[in-house]
C-alpha positions as CSV (number, residue, x, y, z in Angstrom):
1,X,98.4,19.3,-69.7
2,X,101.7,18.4,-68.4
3,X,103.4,20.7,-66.5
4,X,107.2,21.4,-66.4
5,X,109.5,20.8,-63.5
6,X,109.5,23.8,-61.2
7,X,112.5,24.5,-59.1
8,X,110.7,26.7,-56.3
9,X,114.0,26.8,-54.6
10,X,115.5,28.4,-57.3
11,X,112.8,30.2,-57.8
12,X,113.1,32.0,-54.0
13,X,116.6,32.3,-54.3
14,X,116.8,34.2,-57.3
15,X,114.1,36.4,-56.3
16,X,116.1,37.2,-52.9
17,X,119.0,37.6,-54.9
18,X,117.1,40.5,-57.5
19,X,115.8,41.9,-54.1
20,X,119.2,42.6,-52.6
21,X,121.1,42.2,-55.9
22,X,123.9,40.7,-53.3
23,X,123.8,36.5,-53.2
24,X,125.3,36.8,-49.6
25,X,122.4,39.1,-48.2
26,X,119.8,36.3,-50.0
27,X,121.6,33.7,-48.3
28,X,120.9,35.6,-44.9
29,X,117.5,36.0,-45.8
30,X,117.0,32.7,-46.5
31,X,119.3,31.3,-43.8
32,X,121.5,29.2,-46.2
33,X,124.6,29.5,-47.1
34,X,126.1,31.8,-50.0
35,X,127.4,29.1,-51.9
36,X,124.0,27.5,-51.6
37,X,121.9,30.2,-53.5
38,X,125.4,31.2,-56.2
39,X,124.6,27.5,-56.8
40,X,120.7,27.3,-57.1
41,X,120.5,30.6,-59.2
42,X,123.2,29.1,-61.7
43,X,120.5,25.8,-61.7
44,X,118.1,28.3,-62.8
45,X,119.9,30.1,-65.4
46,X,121.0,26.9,-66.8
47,X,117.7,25.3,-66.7
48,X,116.2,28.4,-68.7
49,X,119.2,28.9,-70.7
50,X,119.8,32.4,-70.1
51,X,122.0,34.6,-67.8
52,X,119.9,36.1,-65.2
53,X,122.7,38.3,-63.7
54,X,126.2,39.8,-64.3
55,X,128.3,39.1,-61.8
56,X,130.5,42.3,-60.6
57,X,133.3,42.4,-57.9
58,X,130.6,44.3,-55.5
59,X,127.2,42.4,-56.0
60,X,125.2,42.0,-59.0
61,X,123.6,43.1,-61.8
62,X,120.0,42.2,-63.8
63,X,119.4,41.6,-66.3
64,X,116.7,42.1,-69.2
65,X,115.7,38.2,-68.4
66,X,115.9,38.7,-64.8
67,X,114.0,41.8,-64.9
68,X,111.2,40.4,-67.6
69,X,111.4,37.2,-64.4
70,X,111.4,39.2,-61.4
71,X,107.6,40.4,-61.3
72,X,105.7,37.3,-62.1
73,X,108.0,35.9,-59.3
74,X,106.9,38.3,-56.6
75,X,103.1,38.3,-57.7
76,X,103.3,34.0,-57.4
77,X,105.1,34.8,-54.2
78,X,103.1,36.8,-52.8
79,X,99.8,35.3,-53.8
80,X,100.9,32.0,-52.2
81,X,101.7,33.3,-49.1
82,X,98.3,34.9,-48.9
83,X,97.0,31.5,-49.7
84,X,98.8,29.9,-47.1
85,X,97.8,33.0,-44.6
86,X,94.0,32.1,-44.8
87,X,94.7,28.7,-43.2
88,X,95.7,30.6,-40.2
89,X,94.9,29.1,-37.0
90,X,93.7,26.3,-38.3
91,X,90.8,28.4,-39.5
92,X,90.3,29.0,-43.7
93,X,89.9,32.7,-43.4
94,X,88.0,34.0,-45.9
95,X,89.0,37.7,-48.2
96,X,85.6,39.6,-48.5
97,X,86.0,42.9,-50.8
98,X,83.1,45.6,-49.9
99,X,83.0,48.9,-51.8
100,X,81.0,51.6,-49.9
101,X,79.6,55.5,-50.5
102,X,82.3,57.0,-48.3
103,X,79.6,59.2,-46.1
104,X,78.2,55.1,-45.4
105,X,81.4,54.3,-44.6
106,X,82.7,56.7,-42.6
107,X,79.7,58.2,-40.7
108,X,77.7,54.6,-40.1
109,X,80.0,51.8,-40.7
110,X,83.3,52.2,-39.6
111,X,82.0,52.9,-35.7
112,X,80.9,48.9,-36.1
113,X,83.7,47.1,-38.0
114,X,85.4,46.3,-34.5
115,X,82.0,44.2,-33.8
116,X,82.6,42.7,-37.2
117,X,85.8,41.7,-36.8
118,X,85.0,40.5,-33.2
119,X,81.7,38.6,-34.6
120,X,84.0,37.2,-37.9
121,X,87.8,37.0,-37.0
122,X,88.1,34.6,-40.3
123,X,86.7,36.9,-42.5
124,X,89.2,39.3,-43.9
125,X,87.3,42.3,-45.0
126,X,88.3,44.8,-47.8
127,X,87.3,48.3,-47.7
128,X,87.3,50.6,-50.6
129,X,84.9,53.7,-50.7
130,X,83.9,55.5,-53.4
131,X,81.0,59.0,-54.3
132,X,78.6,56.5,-55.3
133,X,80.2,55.3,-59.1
134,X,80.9,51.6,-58.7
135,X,81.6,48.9,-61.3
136,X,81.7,45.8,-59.0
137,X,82.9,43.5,-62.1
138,X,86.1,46.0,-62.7
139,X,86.8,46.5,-59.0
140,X,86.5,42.6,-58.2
141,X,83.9,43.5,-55.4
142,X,81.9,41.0,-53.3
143,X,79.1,43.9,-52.4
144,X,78.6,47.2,-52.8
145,X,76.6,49.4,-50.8
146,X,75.2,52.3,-52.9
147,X,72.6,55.2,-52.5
148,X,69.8,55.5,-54.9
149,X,66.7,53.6,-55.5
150,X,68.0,50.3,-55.2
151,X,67.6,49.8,-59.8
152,X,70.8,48.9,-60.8
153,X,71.2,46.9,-64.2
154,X,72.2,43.0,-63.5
155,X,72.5,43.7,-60.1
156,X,70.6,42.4,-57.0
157,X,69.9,45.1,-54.0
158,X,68.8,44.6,-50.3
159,X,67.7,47.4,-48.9
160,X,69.0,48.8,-45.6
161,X,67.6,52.1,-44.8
162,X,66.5,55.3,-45.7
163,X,68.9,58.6,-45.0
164,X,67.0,61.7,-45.5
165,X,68.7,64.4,-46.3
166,X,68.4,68.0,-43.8
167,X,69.7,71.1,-43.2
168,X,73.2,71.6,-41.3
169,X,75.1,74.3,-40.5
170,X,77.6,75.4,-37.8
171,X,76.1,76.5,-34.4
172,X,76.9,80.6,-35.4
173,X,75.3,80.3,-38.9
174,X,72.4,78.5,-37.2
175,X,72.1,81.8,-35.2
176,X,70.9,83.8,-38.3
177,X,68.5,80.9,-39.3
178,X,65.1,81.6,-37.6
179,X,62.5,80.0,-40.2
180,X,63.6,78.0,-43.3
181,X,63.3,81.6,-45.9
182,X,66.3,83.1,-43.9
183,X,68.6,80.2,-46.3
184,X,67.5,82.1,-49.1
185,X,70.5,84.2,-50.1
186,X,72.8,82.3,-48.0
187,X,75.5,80.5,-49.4
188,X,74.2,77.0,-50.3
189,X,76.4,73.3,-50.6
190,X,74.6,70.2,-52.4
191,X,75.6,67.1,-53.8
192,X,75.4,65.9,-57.4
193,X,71.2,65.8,-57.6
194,X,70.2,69.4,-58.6
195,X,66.5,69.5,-57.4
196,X,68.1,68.9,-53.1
197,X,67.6,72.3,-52.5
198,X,64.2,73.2,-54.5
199,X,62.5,69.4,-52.5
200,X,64.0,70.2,-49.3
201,X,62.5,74.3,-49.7
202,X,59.2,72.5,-50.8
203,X,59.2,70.3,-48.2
204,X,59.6,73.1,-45.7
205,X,56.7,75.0,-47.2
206,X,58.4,77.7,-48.8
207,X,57.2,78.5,-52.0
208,X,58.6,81.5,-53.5
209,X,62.5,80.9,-53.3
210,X,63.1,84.2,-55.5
211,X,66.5,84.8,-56.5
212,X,69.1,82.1,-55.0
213,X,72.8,82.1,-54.7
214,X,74.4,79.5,-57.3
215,X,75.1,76.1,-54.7
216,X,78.6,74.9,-54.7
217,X,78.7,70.7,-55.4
218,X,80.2,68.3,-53.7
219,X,80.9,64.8,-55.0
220,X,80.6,63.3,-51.6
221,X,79.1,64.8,-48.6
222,X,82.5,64.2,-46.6
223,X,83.6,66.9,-47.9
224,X,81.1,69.2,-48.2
225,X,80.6,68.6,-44.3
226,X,84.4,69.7,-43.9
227,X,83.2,73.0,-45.9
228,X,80.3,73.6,-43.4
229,X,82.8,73.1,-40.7
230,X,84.8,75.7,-42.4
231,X,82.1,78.5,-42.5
232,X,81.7,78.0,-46.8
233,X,78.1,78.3,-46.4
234,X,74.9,75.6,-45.3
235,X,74.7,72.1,-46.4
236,X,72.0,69.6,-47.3
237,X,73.2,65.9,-46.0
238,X,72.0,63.1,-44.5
239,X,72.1,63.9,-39.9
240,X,72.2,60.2,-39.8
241,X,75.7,60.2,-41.0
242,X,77.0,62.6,-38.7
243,X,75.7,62.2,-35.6
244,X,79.1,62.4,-34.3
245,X,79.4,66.0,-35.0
246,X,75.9,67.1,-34.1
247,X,76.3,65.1,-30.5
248,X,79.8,67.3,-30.0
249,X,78.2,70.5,-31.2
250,X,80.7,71.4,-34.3
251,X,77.6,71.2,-36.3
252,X,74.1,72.1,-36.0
253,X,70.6,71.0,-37.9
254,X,68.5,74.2,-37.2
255,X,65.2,73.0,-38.8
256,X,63.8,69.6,-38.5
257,X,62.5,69.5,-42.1
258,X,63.9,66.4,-43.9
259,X,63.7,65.2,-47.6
260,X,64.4,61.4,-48.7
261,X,65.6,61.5,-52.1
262,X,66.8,57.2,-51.8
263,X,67.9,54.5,-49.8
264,X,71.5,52.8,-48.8
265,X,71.4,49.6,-50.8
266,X,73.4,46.4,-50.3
267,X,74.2,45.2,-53.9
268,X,75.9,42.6,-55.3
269,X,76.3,41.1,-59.0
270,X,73.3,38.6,-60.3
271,X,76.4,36.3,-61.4
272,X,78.2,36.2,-58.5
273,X,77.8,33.4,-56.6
274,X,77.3,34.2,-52.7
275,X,79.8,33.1,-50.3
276,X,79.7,32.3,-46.7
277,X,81.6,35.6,-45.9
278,X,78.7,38.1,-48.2
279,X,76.0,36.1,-46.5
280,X,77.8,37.1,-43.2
281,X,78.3,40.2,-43.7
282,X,74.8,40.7,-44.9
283,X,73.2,39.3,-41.8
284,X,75.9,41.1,-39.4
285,X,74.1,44.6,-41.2
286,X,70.7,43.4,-40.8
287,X,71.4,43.2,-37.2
288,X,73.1,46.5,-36.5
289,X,70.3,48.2,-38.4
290,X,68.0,46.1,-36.3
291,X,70.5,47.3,-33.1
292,X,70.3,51.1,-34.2
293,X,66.6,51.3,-34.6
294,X,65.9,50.8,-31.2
Protein backbone atom coordinates (compact mmCIF):
# COMPACT_ATOMS: atom_id res chain seq x y z
CA UNK A 1 0.00 0.00 0.00
CA UNK A 2 1.25 3.34 -0.94
CA UNK A 3 1.15 5.87 1.44
CA UNK A 4 0.41 9.55 0.85
CA UNK A 5 2.83 12.47 1.36
CA UNK A 6 2.76 13.58 4.99
CA UNK A 7 3.66 17.04 5.78
CA UNK A 8 4.67 16.49 9.63
CA UNK A 9 5.66 20.01 9.65
CA UNK A 10 2.36 21.10 8.94
CA UNK A 11 1.11 18.71 10.84
CA UNK A 12 3.03 20.28 14.23
CA UNK A 13 2.25 23.61 13.28
CA UNK A 14 -1.28 23.26 13.07
CA UNK A 15 -1.59 21.34 16.13
CA UNK A 16 0.34 24.33 17.98
CA UNK A 17 -1.78 26.63 16.36
CA UNK A 18 -5.35 24.65 17.66
CA UNK A 19 -3.36 24.49 21.05
CA UNK A 20 -3.02 28.23 21.48
CA UNK A 21 -5.59 29.13 18.68
CA UNK A 22 -2.96 32.19 18.20
CA UNK A 23 -0.26 31.42 14.96
CA UNK A 24 2.29 33.79 16.83
CA UNK A 25 2.26 31.83 20.29
CA UNK A 26 2.81 28.42 17.84
CA UNK A 27 5.55 30.19 16.29
CA UNK A 28 7.15 30.67 19.90
CA UNK A 29 6.53 27.33 20.68
CA UNK A 30 8.05 26.06 17.85
CA UNK A 31 10.78 28.67 17.63
CA UNK A 32 9.93 29.84 14.02
CA UNK A 33 8.69 32.58 12.76
CA UNK A 34 4.92 33.66 12.53
CA UNK A 35 4.89 33.84 8.97
CA UNK A 36 6.48 30.42 8.94
CA UNK A 37 3.58 28.42 10.62
CA UNK A 38 0.50 31.20 8.82
CA UNK A 39 2.31 29.71 5.83
CA UNK A 40 2.62 25.80 6.64
CA UNK A 41 -0.98 25.66 8.12
CA UNK A 42 -2.27 27.37 4.69
CA UNK A 43 0.01 24.19 2.98
CA UNK A 44 -2.14 22.00 4.97
CA UNK A 45 -5.45 23.43 4.35
CA UNK A 46 -4.74 23.45 0.78
CA UNK A 47 -3.36 20.09 0.59
CA UNK A 48 -6.65 18.73 2.31
CA UNK A 49 -8.81 21.08 0.66
CA UNK A 50 -10.57 22.49 3.54
CA UNK A 51 -10.34 25.48 5.88
CA UNK A 52 -9.01 24.43 9.14
CA UNK A 53 -9.46 27.93 10.86
CA UNK A 54 -11.26 31.37 10.59
CA UNK A 55 -9.04 33.85 10.89
CA UNK A 56 -10.30 36.79 13.34
CA UNK A 57 -8.58 40.20 14.12
CA UNK A 58 -7.55 38.64 17.79
CA UNK A 59 -6.45 34.89 16.99
CA UNK A 60 -8.30 32.16 15.62
CA UNK A 61 -11.07 30.12 15.35
CA UNK A 62 -11.64 25.95 14.60
CA UNK A 63 -13.16 24.65 12.92
CA UNK A 64 -15.44 21.46 12.43
CA UNK A 65 -12.37 20.02 10.24
CA UNK A 66 -9.83 21.28 12.53
CA UNK A 67 -11.65 19.95 15.43
CA UNK A 68 -12.54 16.37 13.67
CA UNK A 69 -8.15 16.82 12.94
CA UNK A 70 -7.01 17.96 16.23
CA UNK A 71 -7.23 14.55 18.30
CA UNK A 72 -5.78 11.98 16.02
CA UNK A 73 -3.00 14.67 15.85
CA UNK A 74 -2.25 14.81 19.54
CA UNK A 75 -2.71 10.92 20.03
CA UNK A 76 0.11 10.38 16.82
CA UNK A 77 1.97 13.12 18.65
CA UNK A 78 2.11 11.88 21.61
CA UNK A 79 2.55 8.30 20.83
CA UNK A 80 5.71 9.11 18.86
CA UNK A 81 7.28 10.96 21.43
CA UNK A 82 6.82 8.04 23.78
CA UNK A 83 8.42 5.99 21.06
CA UNK A 84 11.23 8.19 20.83
CA UNK A 85 11.33 8.38 24.88
CA UNK A 86 12.24 4.60 25.16
CA UNK A 87 15.43 5.10 23.20
CA UNK A 88 16.54 7.17 26.06
CA UNK A 89 20.06 6.94 27.02
CA UNK A 90 20.89 4.96 24.42
CA UNK A 91 18.97 2.25 26.24
CA UNK A 92 15.36 0.79 24.52
CA UNK A 93 13.31 1.14 27.65
CA UNK A 94 10.80 -1.10 27.76
CA UNK A 95 6.62 -0.08 29.04
CA UNK A 96 5.59 -3.13 31.36
CA UNK A 97 1.73 -2.78 32.51
CA UNK A 98 1.13 -4.74 35.95
CA UNK A 99 -2.41 -4.82 37.55
CA UNK A 100 -2.38 -5.73 41.24
CA UNK A 101 -5.03 -6.53 44.29
CA UNK A 102 -4.53 -3.10 45.89
CA UNK A 103 -3.86 -4.72 49.65
CA UNK A 104 -0.66 -6.58 47.36
CA UNK A 105 0.14 -3.47 46.19
CA UNK A 106 0.01 -1.35 48.78
CA UNK A 107 0.99 -3.39 51.89
CA UNK A 108 3.82 -5.81 50.01
CA UNK A 109 4.84 -4.20 46.88
CA UNK A 110 5.11 -0.75 46.87
CA UNK A 111 7.85 -0.81 49.94
CA UNK A 112 10.11 -2.67 46.98
CA UNK A 113 9.39 -0.82 43.66
CA UNK A 114 12.52 1.61 44.45
CA UNK A 115 14.65 -1.83 44.27
CA UNK A 116 12.91 -2.39 41.06
CA UNK A 117 13.44 0.57 39.52
CA UNK A 118 17.13 0.50 40.84
CA UNK A 119 17.54 -3.28 39.60
CA UNK A 120 15.49 -2.23 35.97
CA UNK A 121 15.96 1.62 35.23
CA UNK A 122 14.83 0.59 31.38
CA UNK A 123 11.79 -0.87 32.32
CA UNK A 124 9.00 1.53 32.68
CA UNK A 125 6.46 -0.08 34.97
CA UNK A 126 2.70 0.62 35.01
CA UNK A 127 0.71 0.29 38.02
CA UNK A 128 -2.97 -0.08 38.18
CA UNK A 129 -4.66 -1.83 41.25
CA UNK A 130 -7.81 -3.21 41.42
CA UNK A 131 -10.37 -5.62 44.45
CA UNK A 132 -9.32 -8.58 42.71
CA UNK A 133 -11.71 -8.31 39.16
CA UNK A 134 -9.27 -8.11 36.34
CA UNK A 135 -9.75 -8.59 32.53
CA UNK A 136 -6.03 -8.46 31.37
CA UNK A 137 -7.19 -8.57 27.51
CA UNK A 138 -9.54 -5.24 28.17
CA UNK A 139 -7.02 -3.48 30.41
CA UNK A 140 -3.88 -4.29 28.00
CA UNK A 141 -2.06 -5.84 31.00
CA UNK A 142 1.32 -7.60 30.87
CA UNK A 143 0.63 -9.53 34.45
CA UNK A 144 -1.74 -9.53 36.92
CA UNK A 145 -1.28 -10.54 40.36
CA UNK A 146 -4.51 -11.90 41.79
CA UNK A 147 -5.75 -13.74 45.05
CA UNK A 148 -7.47 -17.01 44.81
CA UNK A 149 -6.45 -20.45 43.94
CA UNK A 150 -4.38 -19.71 41.11
CA UNK A 151 -7.62 -21.38 38.29
CA UNK A 152 -8.17 -18.80 36.01
CA UNK A 153 -9.65 -19.56 32.52
CA UNK A 154 -6.81 -19.15 29.56
CA UNK A 155 -4.64 -17.88 31.96
CA UNK A 156 -1.17 -19.05 33.24
CA UNK A 157 -0.42 -18.46 37.19
CA UNK A 158 2.89 -18.62 39.20
CA UNK A 159 2.35 -18.83 42.52
CA UNK A 160 3.95 -16.50 45.07
CA UNK A 161 2.74 -17.05 48.51
CA UNK A 162 0.23 -17.78 50.76
CA UNK A 163 -1.50 -14.71 52.98
CA UNK A 164 -3.59 -16.07 55.64
CA UNK A 165 -6.06 -14.21 56.79
CA UNK A 166 -6.26 -13.21 61.08
CA UNK A 167 -7.78 -11.31 63.39
CA UNK A 168 -7.01 -7.38 63.86
CA UNK A 169 -8.21 -4.89 65.79
CA UNK A 170 -7.11 -1.66 67.45
CA UNK A 171 -4.95 -2.00 70.66
CA UNK A 172 -8.23 -0.73 72.97
CA UNK A 173 -10.65 -3.31 71.26
CA UNK A 174 -7.98 -5.90 71.68
CA UNK A 175 -8.34 -5.05 75.49
CA UNK A 176 -11.86 -6.64 75.63
CA UNK A 177 -10.66 -9.75 73.48
CA UNK A 178 -9.34 -12.37 76.00
CA UNK A 179 -10.16 -15.79 74.14
CA UNK A 180 -11.49 -15.90 70.53
CA UNK A 181 -15.68 -16.29 71.87
CA UNK A 182 -15.35 -12.65 73.27
CA UNK A 183 -15.76 -11.60 69.04
CA UNK A 184 -18.97 -13.10 69.25
CA UNK A 185 -21.35 -10.13 69.45
CA UNK A 186 -18.76 -7.69 68.45
CA UNK A 187 -19.01 -5.81 65.47
CA UNK A 188 -17.47 -7.87 62.68
CA UNK A 189 -15.67 -6.54 59.01
CA UNK A 190 -14.97 -9.24 56.09
CA UNK A 191 -14.31 -9.16 52.57
CA UNK A 192 -16.43 -10.54 49.69
CA UNK A 193 -16.04 -14.65 50.74
CA UNK A 194 -18.93 -15.19 53.29
CA UNK A 195 -17.66 -18.41 55.10
CA UNK A 196 -14.10 -15.84 56.62
CA UNK A 197 -15.67 -15.55 59.74
CA UNK A 198 -17.41 -19.15 60.27
CA UNK A 199 -13.32 -20.91 58.98
CA UNK A 200 -11.41 -18.53 60.97
CA UNK A 201 -14.16 -19.27 64.37
CA UNK A 202 -13.57 -23.01 63.29
CA UNK A 203 -10.11 -22.77 63.13
CA UNK A 204 -9.95 -21.25 66.53
CA UNK A 205 -12.01 -24.03 68.02
CA UNK A 206 -15.10 -22.33 68.73
CA UNK A 207 -17.95 -24.25 67.87
CA UNK A 208 -21.13 -22.82 68.94
CA UNK A 209 -20.94 -19.13 67.46
CA UNK A 210 -24.78 -18.57 68.59
CA UNK A 211 -26.31 -15.47 67.43
CA UNK A 212 -23.73 -13.11 65.44
CA UNK A 213 -23.90 -9.51 64.52
CA UNK A 214 -24.47 -9.07 60.56
CA UNK A 215 -20.48 -8.39 59.17
CA UNK A 216 -20.10 -5.24 57.25
CA UNK A 217 -18.13 -6.07 53.62
CA UNK A 218 -15.48 -4.61 52.29
CA UNK A 219 -14.44 -4.90 48.63
CA UNK A 220 -10.81 -4.51 49.40
CA UNK A 221 -9.20 -4.90 52.67
CA UNK A 222 -7.62 -1.24 52.39
CA UNK A 223 -10.43 -0.09 53.38
CA UNK A 224 -11.79 -2.18 55.79
CA UNK A 225 -8.33 -1.74 57.59
CA UNK A 226 -9.10 2.21 57.57
CA UNK A 227 -12.57 1.09 59.39
CA UNK A 228 -10.65 -0.88 62.07
CA UNK A 229 -8.44 2.09 62.46
CA UNK A 230 -11.63 3.98 62.92
CA UNK A 231 -13.11 1.97 65.84
CA UNK A 232 -16.12 0.35 63.15
CA UNK A 233 -15.59 -2.89 64.67
CA UNK A 234 -12.78 -6.16 64.23
CA UNK A 235 -11.49 -7.25 60.93
CA UNK A 236 -10.37 -10.48 59.33
CA UNK A 237 -7.23 -9.66 56.79
CA UNK A 238 -4.20 -10.86 55.88
CA UNK A 239 -1.08 -9.37 58.99
CA UNK A 240 1.25 -9.92 56.22
CA UNK A 241 -0.06 -6.88 54.45
CA UNK A 242 0.11 -4.73 57.17
CA UNK A 243 2.93 -5.14 58.96
CA UNK A 244 3.48 -1.50 58.93
CA UNK A 245 0.73 -0.85 61.19
CA UNK A 246 1.09 -3.68 63.61
CA UNK A 247 5.13 -2.72 63.97
CA UNK A 248 3.72 1.13 64.87
CA UNK A 249 1.05 -0.24 67.15
CA UNK A 250 -2.20 1.56 65.35
CA UNK A 251 -3.26 -2.02 65.02
CA UNK A 252 -3.22 -5.08 66.90
CA UNK A 253 -3.74 -9.07 66.04
CA UNK A 254 -4.84 -10.34 69.54
CA UNK A 255 -5.10 -14.11 68.72
CA UNK A 256 -2.64 -15.90 66.63
CA UNK A 257 -5.25 -18.14 64.90
CA UNK A 258 -4.90 -17.77 61.13
CA UNK A 259 -7.05 -19.23 58.17
CA UNK A 260 -5.65 -19.52 54.37
CA UNK A 261 -8.50 -19.17 52.20
CA UNK A 262 -5.77 -18.73 48.72
CA UNK A 263 -2.71 -17.58 47.43
CA UNK A 264 -1.24 -14.28 45.60
CA UNK A 265 -0.83 -15.44 42.02
CA UNK A 266 1.36 -13.93 39.24
CA UNK A 267 -0.83 -14.38 36.08
CA UNK A 268 -0.56 -13.55 32.73
CA UNK A 269 -2.61 -14.42 29.45
CA UNK A 270 -1.75 -18.04 27.67
CA UNK A 271 -1.57 -15.76 24.32
CA UNK A 272 0.64 -13.30 25.31
CA UNK A 273 3.87 -13.70 24.43
CA UNK A 274 6.53 -13.02 27.32
CA UNK A 275 8.77 -10.15 27.10
CA UNK A 276 12.06 -9.47 28.53
CA UNK A 277 10.49 -6.87 30.92
CA UNK A 278 7.48 -9.76 32.50
CA UNK A 279 10.31 -12.31 32.61
CA UNK A 280 12.06 -9.48 34.75
CA UNK A 281 9.76 -8.65 36.73
CA UNK A 282 8.88 -12.21 37.50
CA UNK A 283 12.34 -13.13 38.57
CA UNK A 284 12.86 -9.62 40.58
CA UNK A 285 9.51 -11.16 42.76
CA UNK A 286 10.88 -14.55 43.06
CA UNK A 287 13.77 -12.97 44.73
CA UNK A 288 12.10 -10.57 47.12
CA UNK A 289 9.89 -13.45 48.22
CA UNK A 290 13.07 -15.48 48.48
CA UNK A 291 14.61 -12.04 50.47
CA UNK A 292 11.43 -11.87 52.84
CA UNK A 293 11.37 -15.40 53.84
CA UNK A 294 14.38 -15.29 55.58
Amino acid sequence: MVRPHLPLNAFRAFEASARHLSFTRAAIELNVTQAAVSHQVKALEEQLAVTLFRRLPRGLMITTEGESLLPVLRDSFDRMADAVERFRGGHVREILSVGAVGTFAVGWLLPRLSAFRQRYPFIDLRLSTNNNRVDLAAEGLDLAIRFGNGAWHATESTRLFDAPLSVLCRPDMAEELNQPSDLIGKTLLRSYRPDEWKRWFQAAGVQDLGPMRDSIVFDTSLAMMEAILQGVGVGLAPPLMFERSLLSGAIVQPFQTNVSLGSYWLTRLQSRPVTPAMTAFAGWLETEIEKSAH
